[in-house]
Each structure stands twice: as C-alpha cells, then as structure tokens.
PDB file of N, CA, C and O in Angstrom:
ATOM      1  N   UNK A   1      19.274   9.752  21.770  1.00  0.00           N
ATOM      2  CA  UNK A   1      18.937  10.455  22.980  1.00  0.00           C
ATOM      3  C   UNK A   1      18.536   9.464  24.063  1.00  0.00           C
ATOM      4  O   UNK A   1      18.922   9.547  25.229  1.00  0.00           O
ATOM      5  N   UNK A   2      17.715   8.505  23.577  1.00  0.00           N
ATOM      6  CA  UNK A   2      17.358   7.456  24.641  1.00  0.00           C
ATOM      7  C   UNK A   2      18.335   6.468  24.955  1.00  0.00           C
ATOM      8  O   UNK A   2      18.088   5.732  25.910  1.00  0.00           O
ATOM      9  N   UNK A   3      19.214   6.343  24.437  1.00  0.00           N
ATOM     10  CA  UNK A   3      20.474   5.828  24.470  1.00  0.00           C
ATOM     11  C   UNK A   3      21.506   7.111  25.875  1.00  0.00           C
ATOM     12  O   UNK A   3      21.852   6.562  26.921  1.00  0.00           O
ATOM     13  N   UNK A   4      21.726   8.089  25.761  1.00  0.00           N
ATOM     14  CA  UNK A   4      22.227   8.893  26.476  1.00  0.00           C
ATOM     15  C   UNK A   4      21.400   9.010  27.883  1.00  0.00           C
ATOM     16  O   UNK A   4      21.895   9.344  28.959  1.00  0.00           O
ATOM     17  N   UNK A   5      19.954   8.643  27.630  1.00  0.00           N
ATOM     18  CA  UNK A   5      19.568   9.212  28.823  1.00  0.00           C
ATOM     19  C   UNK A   5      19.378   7.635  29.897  1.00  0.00           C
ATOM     20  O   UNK A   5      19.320   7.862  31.105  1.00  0.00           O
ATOM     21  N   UNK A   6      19.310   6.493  29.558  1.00  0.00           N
ATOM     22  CA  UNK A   6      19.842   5.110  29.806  1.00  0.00           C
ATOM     23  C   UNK A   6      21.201   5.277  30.240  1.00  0.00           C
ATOM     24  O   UNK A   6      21.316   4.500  31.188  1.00  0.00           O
ATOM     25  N   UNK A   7      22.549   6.011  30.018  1.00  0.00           N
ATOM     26  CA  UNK A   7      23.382   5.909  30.433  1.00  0.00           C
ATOM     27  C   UNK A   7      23.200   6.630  31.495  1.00  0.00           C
ATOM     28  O   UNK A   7      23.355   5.973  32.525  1.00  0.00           O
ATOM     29  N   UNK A   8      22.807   8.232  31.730  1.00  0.00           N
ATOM     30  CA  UNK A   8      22.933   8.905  32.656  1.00  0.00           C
ATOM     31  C   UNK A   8      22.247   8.120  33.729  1.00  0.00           C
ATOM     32  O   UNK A   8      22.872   8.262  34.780  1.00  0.00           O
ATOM     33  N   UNK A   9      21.062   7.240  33.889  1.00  0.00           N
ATOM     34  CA  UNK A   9      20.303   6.544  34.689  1.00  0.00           C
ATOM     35  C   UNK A   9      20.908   5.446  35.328  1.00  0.00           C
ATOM     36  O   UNK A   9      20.522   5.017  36.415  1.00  0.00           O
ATOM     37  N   UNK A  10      22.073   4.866  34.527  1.00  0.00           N
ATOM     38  CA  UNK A  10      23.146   4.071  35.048  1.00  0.00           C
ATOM     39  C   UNK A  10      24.073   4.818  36.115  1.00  0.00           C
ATOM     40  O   UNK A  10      24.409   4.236  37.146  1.00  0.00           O
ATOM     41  N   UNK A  11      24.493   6.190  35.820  1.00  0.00           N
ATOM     42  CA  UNK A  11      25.385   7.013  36.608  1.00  0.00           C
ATOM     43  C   UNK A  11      26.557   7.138  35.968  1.00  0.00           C
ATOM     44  O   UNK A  11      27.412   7.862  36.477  1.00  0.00           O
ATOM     45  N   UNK A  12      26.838   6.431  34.673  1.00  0.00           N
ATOM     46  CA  UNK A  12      27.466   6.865  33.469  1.00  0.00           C
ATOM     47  C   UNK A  12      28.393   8.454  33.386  1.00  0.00           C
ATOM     48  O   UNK A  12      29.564   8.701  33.099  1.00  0.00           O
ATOM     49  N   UNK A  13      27.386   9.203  33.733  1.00  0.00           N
ATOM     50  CA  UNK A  13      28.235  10.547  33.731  1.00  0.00           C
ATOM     51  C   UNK A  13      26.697  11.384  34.139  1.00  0.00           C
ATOM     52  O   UNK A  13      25.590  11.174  33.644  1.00  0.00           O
ATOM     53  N   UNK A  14      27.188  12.669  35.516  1.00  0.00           N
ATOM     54  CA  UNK A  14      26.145  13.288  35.838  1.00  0.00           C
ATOM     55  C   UNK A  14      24.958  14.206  34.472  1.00  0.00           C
ATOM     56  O   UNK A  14      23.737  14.097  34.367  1.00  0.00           O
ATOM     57  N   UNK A  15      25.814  14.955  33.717  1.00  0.00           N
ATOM     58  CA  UNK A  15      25.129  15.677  32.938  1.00  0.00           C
ATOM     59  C   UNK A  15      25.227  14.888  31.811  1.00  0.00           C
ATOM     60  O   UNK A  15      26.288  14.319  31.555  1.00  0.00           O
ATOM     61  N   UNK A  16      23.754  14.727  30.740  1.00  0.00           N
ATOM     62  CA  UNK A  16      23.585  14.500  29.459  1.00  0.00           C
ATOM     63  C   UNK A  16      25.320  15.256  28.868  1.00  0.00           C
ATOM     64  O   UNK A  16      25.822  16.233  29.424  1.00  0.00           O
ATOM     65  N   UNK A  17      25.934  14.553  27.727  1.00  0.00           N
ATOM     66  CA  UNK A  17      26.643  15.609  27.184  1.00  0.00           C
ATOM     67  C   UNK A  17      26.599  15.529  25.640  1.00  0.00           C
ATOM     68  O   UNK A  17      27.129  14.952  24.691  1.00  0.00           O
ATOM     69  N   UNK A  18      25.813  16.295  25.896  1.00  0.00           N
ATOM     70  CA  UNK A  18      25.141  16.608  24.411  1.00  0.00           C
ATOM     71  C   UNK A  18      24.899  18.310  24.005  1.00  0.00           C
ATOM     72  O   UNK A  18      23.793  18.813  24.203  1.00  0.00           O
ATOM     73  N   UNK A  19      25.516  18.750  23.691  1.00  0.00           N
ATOM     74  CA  UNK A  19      25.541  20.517  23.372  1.00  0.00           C
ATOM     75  C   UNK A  19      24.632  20.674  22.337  1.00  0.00           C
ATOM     76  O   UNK A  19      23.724  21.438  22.665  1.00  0.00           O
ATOM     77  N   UNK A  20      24.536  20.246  21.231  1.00  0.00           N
ATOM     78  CA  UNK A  20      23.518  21.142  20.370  1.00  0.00           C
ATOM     79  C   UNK A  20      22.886  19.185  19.195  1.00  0.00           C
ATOM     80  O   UNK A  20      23.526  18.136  19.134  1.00  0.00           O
ATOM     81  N   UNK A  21      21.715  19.467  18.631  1.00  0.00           N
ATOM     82  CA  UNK A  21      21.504  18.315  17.681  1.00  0.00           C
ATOM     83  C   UNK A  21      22.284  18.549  16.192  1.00  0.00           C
ATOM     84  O   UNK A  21      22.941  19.570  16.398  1.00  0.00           O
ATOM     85  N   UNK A  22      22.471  18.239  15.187  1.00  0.00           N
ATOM     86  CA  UNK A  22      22.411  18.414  13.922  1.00  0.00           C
ATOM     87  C   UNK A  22      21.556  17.309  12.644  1.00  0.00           C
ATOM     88  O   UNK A  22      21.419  16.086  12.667  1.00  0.00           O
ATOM     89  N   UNK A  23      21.090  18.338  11.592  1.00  0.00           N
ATOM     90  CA  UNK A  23      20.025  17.570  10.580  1.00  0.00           C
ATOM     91  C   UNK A  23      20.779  18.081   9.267  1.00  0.00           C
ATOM     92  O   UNK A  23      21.327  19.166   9.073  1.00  0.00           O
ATOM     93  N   UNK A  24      20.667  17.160   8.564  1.00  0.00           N
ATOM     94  CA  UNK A  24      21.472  16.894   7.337  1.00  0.00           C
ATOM     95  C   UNK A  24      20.207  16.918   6.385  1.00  0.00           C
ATOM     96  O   UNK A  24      19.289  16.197   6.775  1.00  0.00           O
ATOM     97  N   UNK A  25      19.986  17.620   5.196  1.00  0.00           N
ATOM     98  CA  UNK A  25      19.075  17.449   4.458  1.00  0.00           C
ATOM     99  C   UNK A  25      19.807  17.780   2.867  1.00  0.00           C
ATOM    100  O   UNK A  25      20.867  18.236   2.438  1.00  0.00           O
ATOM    101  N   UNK A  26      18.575  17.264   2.353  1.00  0.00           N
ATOM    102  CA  UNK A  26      19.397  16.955   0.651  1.00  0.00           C
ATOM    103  C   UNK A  26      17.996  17.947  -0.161  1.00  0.00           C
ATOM    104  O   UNK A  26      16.855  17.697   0.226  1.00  0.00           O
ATOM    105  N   UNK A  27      18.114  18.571  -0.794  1.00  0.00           N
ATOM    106  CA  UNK A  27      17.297  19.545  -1.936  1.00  0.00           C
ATOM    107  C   UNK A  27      17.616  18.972  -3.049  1.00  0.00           C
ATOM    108  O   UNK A  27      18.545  18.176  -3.183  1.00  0.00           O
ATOM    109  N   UNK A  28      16.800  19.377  -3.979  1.00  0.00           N
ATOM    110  CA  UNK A  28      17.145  19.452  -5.402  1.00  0.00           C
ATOM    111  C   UNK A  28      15.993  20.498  -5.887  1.00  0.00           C
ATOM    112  O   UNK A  28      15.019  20.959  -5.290  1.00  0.00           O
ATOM    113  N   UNK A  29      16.518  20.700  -7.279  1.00  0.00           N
ATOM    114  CA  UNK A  29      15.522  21.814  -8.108  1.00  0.00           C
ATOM    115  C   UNK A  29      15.202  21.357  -9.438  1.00  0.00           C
ATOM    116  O   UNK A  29      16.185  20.985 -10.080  1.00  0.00           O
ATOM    117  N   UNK A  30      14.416  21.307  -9.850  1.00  0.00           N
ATOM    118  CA  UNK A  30      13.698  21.150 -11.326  1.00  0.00           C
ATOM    119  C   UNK A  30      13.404  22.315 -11.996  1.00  0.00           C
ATOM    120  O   UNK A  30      13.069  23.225 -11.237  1.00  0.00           O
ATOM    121  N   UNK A  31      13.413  22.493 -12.760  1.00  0.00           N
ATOM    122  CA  UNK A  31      12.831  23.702 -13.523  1.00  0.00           C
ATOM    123  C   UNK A  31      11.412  23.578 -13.690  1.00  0.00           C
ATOM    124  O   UNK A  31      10.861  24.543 -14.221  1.00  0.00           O
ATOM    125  N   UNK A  32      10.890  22.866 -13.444  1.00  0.00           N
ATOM    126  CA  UNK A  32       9.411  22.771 -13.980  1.00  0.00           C
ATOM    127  C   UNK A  32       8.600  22.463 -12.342  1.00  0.00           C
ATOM    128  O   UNK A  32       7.437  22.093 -12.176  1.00  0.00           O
ATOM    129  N   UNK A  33       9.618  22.746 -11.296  1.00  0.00           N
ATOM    130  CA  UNK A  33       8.793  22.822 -10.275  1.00  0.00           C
ATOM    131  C   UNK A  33       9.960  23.257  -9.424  1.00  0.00           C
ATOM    132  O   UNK A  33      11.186  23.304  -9.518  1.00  0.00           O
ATOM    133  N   UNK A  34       8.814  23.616  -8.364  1.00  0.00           N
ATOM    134  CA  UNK A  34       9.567  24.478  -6.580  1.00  0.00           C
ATOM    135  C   UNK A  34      10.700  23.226  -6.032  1.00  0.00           C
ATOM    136  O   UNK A  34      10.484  22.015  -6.089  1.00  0.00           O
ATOM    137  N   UNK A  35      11.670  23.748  -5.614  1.00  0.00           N
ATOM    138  CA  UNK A  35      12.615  23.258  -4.782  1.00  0.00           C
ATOM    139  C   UNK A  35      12.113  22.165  -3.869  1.00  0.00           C
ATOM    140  O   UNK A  35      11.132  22.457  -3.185  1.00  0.00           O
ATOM    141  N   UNK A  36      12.570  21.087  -3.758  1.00  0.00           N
ATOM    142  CA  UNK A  36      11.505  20.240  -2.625  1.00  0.00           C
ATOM    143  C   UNK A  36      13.039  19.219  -1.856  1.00  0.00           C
ATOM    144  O   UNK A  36      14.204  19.374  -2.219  1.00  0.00           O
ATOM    145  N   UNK A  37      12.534  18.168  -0.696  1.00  0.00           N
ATOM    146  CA  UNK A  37      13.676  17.177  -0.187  1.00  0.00           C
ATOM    147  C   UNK A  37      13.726  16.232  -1.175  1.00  0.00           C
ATOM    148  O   UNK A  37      12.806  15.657  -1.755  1.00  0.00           O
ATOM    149  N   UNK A  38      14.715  16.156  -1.276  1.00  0.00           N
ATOM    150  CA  UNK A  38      15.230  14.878  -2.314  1.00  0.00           C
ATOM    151  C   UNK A  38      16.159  14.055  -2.019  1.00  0.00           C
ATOM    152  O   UNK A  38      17.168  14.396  -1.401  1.00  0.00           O
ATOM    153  N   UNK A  39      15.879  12.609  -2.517  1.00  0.00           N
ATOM    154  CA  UNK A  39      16.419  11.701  -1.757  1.00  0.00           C
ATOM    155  C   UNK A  39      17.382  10.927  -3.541  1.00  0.00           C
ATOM    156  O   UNK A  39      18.167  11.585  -4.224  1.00  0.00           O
ATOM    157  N   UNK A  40      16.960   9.499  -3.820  1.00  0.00           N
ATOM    158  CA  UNK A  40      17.164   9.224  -5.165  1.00  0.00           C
ATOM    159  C   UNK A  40      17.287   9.853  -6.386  1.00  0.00           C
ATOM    160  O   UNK A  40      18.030   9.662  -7.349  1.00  0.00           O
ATOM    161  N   UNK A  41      16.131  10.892  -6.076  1.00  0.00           N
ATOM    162  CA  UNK A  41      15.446  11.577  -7.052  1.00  0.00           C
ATOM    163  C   UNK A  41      17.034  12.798  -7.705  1.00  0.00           C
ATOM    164  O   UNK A  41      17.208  13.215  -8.850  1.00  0.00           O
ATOM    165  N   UNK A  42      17.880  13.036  -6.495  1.00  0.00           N
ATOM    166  CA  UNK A  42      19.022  14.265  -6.939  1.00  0.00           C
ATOM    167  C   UNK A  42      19.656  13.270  -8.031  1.00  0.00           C
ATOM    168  O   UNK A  42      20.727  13.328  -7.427  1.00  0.00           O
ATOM    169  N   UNK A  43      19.762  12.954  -8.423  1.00  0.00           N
ATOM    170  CA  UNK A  43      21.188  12.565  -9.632  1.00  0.00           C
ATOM    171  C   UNK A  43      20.492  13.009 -10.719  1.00  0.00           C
ATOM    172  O   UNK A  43      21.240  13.295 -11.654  1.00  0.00           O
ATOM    173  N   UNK A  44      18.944  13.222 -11.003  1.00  0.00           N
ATOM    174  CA  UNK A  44      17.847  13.903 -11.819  1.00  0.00           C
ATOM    175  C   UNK A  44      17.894  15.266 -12.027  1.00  0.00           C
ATOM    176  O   UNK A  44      17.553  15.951 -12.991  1.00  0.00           O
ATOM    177  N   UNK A  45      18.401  15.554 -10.903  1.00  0.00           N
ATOM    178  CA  UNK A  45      17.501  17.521 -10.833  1.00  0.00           C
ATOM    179  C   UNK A  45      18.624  18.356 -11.868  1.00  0.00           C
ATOM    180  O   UNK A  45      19.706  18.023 -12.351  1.00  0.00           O
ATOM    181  N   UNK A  46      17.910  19.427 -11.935  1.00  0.00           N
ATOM    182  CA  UNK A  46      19.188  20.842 -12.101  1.00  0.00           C
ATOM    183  C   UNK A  46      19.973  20.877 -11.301  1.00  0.00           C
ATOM    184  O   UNK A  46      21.129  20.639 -11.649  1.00  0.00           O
ATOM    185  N   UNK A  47      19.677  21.201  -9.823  1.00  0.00           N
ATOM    186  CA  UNK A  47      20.527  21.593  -8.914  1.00  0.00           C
ATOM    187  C   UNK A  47      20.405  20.389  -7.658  1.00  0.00           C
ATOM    188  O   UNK A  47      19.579  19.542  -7.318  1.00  0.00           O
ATOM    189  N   UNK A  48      21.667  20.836  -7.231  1.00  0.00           N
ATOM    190  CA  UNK A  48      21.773  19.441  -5.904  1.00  0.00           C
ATOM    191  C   UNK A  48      22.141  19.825  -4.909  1.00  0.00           C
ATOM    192  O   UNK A  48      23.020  20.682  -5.009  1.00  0.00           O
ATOM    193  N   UNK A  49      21.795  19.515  -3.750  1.00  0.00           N
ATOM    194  CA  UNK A  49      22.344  20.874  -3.006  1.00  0.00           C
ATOM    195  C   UNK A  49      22.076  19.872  -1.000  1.00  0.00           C
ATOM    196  O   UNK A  49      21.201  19.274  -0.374  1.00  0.00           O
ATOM    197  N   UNK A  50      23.145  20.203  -0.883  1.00  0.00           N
ATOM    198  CA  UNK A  50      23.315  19.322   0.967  1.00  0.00           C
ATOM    199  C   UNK A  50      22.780  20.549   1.857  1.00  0.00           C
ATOM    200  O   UNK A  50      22.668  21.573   1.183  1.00  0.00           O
ATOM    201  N   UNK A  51      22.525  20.654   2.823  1.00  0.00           N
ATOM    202  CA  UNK A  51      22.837  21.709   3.879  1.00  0.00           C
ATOM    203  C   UNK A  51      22.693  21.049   5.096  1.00  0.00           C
ATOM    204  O   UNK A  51      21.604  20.564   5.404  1.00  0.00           O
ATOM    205  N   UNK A  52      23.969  20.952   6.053  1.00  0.00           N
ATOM    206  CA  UNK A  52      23.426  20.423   7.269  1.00  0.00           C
ATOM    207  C   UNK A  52      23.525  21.809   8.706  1.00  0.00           C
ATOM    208  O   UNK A  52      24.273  22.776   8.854  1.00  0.00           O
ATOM    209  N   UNK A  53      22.857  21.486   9.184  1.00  0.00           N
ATOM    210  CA  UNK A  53      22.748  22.283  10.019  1.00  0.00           C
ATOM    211  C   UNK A  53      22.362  22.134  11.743  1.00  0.00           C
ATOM    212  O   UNK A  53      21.581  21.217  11.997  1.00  0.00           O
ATOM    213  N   UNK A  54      22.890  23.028  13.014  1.00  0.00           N
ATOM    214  CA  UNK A  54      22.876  22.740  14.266  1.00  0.00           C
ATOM    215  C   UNK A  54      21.324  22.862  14.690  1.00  0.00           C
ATOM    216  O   UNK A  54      20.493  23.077  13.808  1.00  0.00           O
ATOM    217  N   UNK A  55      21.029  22.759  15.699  1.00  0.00           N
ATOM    218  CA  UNK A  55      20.073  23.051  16.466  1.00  0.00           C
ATOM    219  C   UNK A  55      19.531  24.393  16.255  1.00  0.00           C
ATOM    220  O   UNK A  55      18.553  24.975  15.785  1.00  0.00           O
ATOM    221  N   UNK A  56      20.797  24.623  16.911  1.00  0.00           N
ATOM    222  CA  UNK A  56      20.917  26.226  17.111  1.00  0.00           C
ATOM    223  C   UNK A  56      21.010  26.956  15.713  1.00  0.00           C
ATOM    224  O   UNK A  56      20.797  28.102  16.110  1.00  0.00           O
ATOM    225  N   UNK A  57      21.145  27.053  14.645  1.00  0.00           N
ATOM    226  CA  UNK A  57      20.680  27.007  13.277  1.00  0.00           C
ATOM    227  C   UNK A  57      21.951  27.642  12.799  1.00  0.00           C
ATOM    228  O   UNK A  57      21.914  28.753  12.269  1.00  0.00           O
ATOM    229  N   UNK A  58      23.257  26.882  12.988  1.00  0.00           N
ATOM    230  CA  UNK A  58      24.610  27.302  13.021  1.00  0.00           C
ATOM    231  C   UNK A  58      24.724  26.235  11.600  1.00  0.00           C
ATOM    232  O   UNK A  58      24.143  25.158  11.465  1.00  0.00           O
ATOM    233  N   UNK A  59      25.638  26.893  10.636  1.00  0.00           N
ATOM    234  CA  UNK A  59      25.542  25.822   9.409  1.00  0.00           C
ATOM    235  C   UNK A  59      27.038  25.061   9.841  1.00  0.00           C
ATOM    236  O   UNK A  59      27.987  25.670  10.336  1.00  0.00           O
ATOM    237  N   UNK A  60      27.018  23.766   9.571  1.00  0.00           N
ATOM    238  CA  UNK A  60      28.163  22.265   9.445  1.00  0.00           C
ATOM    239  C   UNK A  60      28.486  22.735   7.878  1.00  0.00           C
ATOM    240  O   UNK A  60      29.547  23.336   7.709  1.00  0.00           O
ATOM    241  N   UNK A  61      27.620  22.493   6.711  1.00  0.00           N
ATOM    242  CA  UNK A  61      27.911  22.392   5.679  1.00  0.00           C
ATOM    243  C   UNK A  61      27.083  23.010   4.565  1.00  0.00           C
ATOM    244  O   UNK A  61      25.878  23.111   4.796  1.00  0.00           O
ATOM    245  N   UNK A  62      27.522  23.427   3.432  1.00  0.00           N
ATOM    246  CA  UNK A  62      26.479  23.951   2.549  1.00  0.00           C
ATOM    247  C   UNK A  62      26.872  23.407   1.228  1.00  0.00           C
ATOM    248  O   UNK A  62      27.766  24.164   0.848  1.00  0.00           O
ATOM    249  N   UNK A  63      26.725  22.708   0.535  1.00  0.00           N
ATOM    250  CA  UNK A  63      27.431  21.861  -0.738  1.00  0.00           C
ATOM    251  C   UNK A  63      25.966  22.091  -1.764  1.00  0.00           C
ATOM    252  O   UNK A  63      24.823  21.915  -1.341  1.00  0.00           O
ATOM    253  N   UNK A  64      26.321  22.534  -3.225  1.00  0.00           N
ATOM    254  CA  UNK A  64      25.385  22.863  -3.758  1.00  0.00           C
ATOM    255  C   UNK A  64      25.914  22.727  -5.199  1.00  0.00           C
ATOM    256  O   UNK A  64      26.841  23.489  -5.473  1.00  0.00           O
ATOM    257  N   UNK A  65      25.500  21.912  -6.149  1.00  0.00           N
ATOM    258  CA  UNK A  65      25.832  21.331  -7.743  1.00  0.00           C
ATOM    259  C   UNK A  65      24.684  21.885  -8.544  1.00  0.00           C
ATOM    260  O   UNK A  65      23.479  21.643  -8.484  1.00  0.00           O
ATOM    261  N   UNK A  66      25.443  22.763  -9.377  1.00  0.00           N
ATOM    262  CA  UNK A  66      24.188  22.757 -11.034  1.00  0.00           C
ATOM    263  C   UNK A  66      24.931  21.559 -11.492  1.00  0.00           C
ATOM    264  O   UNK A  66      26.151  21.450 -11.620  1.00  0.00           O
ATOM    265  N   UNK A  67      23.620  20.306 -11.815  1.00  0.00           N
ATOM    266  CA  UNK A  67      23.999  19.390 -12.420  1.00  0.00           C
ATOM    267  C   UNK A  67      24.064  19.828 -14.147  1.00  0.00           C
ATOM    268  O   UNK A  67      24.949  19.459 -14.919  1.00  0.00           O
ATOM    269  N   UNK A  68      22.834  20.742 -14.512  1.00  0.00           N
ATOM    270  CA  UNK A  68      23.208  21.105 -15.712  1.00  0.00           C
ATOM    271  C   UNK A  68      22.756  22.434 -16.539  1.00  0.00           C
ATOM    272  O   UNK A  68      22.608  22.647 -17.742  1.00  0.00           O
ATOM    273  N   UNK A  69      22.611  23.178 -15.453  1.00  0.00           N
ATOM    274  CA  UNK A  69      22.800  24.718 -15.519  1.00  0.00           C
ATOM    275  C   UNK A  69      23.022  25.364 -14.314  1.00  0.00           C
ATOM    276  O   UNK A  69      22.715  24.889 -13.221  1.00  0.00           O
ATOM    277  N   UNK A  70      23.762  26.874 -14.566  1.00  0.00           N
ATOM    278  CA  UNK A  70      23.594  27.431 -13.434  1.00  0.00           C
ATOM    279  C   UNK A  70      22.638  28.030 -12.490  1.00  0.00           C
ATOM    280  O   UNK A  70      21.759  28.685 -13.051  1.00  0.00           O
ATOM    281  N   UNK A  71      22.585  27.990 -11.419  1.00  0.00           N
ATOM    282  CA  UNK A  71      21.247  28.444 -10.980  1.00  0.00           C
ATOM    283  C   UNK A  71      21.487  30.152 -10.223  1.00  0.00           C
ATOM    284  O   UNK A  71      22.661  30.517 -10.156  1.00  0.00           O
ATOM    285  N   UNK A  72      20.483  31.060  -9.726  1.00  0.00           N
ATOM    286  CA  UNK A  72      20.602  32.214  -9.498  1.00  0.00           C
ATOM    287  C   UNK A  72      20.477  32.273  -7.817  1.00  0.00           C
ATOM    288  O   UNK A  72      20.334  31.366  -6.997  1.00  0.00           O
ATOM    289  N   UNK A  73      20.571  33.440  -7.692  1.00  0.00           N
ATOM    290  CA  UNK A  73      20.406  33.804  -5.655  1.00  0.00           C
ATOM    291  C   UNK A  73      19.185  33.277  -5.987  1.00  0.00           C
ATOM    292  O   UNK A  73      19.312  32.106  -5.629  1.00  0.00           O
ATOM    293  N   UNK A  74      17.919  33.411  -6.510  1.00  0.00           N
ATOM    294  CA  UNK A  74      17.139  33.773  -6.050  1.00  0.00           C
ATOM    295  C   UNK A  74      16.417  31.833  -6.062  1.00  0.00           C
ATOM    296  O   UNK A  74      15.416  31.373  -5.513  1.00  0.00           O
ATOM    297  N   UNK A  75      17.244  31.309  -6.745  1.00  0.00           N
ATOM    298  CA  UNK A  75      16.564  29.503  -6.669  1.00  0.00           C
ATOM    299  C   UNK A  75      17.380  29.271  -5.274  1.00  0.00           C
ATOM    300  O   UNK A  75      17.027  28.520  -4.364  1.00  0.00           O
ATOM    301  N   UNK A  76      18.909  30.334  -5.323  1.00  0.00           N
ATOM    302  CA  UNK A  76      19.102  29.330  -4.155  1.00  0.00           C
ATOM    303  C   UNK A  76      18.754  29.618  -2.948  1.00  0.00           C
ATOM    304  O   UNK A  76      18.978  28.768  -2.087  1.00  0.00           O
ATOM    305  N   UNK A  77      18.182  30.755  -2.606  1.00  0.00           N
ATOM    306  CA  UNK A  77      17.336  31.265  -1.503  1.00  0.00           C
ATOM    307  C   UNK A  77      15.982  30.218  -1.121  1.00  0.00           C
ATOM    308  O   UNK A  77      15.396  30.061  -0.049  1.00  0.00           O
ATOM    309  N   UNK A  78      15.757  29.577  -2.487  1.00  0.00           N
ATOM    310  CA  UNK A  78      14.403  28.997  -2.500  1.00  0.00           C
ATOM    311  C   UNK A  78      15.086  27.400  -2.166  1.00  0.00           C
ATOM    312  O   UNK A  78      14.253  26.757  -1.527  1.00  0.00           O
ATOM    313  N   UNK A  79      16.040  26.793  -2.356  1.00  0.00           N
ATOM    314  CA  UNK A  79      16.734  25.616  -1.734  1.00  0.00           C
ATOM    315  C   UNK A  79      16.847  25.718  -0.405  1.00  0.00           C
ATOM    316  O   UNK A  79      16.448  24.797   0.307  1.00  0.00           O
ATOM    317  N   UNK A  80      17.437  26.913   0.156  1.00  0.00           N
ATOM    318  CA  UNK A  80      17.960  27.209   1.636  1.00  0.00           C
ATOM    319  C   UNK A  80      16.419  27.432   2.032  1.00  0.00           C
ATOM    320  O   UNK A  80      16.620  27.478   3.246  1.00  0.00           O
ATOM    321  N   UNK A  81      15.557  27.539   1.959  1.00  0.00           N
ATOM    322  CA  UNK A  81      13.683  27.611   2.694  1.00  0.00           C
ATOM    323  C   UNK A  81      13.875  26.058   2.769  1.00  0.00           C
ATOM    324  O   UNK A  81      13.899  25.439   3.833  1.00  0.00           O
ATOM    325  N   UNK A  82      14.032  25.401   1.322  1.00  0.00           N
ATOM    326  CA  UNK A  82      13.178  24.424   1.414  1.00  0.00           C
ATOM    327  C   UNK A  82      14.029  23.242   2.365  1.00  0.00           C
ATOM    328  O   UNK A  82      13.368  22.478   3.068  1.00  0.00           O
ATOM    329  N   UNK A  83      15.602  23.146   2.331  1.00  0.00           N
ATOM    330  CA  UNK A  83      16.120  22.834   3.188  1.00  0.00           C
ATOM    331  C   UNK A  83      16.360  23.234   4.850  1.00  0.00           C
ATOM    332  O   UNK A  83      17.078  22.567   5.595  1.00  0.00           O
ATOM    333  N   UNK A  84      15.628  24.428   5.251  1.00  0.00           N
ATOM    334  CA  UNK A  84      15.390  24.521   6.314  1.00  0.00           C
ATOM    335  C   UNK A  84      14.028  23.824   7.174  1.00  0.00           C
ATOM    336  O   UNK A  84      13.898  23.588   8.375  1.00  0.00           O
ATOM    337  N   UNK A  85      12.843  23.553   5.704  1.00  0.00           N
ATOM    338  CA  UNK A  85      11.561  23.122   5.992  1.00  0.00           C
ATOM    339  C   UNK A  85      11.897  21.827   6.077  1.00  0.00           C
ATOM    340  O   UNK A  85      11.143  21.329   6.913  1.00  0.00           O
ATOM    341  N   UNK A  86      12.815  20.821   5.547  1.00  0.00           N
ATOM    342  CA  UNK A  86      13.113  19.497   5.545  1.00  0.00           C
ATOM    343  C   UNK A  86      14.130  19.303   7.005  1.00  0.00           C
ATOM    344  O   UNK A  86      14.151  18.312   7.734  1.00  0.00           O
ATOM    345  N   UNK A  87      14.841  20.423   7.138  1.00  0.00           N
ATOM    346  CA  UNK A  87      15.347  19.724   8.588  1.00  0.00           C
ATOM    347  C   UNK A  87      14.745  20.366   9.731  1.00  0.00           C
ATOM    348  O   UNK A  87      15.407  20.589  10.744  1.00  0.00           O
ATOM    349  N   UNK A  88      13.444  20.696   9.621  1.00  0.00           N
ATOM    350  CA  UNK A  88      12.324  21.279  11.113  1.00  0.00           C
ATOM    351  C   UNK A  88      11.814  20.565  11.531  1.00  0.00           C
ATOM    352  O   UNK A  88      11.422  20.665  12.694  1.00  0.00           O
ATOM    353  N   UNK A  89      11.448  18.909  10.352  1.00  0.00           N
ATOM    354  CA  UNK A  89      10.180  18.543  10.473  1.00  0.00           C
ATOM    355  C   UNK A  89      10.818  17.144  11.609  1.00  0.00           C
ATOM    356  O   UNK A  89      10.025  16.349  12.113  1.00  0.00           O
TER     357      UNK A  89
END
C-alpha cells in the first residue's frame, strides 16, 4: 500500500488502483483440540484446510484435506470461524 501510495505522489496514475485486499490463511484440526492457524504444524493435523479470501469477504479459494480421517459440517464450520479469525487480525 505504501508502495502504491509513493507512486500516486509521484503522479504515477491519478487514482490508487487497488479494488479490494486479499488474506490467505492456513487451519488445521486436531482431535484433541479446537481448530486454530497453522503454519508447520499442518502436515500434523487431521484436517488441512487453505481459505483465502477478499476484503469484501468474497472467497479466491477454499482447499481442505482429511489428512487421516474424514471430518463433518460441523468441524468444518469450526475451520471456516477459525479461518475467518486468522484473516481479520
């Protein structure tokens, strides 16, 4: 952004052109605990799971692995919270 707004200050181009941000976040699930962001830690979990998403809270991508069971709506409802709480912050 500070990069874009250095150009516009040059005269680069009148309007910022930038339409919406996007945040990429990574979940995983354990069975022996709540859904949380995971970084290293996914090649470990039950479940693995990407979601990236716009500004505007428009989804790019939703990619989601039982590494070694299947999981239900109701864990993956609890991935999609916890990946919305990891790309707010």
């Amino acid at each position: 952004m500070e990069a874009l707004r250095y150009l516009k200050g040059k005269g680069s181009f009148g309007e910022l052109p930038l339409l919406d941000f996007v945040a990429a976040t990574s979940v995983a699930s354990w069975r022996r605990g709540a859904p949380r962001p995971a970084y290293e830690e996914d090649s470990k979990a039950e479940v693995d799971m990407n979601v990236v998403k716009t500004g505007r809270g428009r989804f790019v991508e939703i990619q989601g692995t039982a590494e070694t069971t299947p999981f239900s709506e109701e864990e993956l409802a609890q991935l999609m919270a916890a990946a919305d709480r990891g790309s707010s912050n």
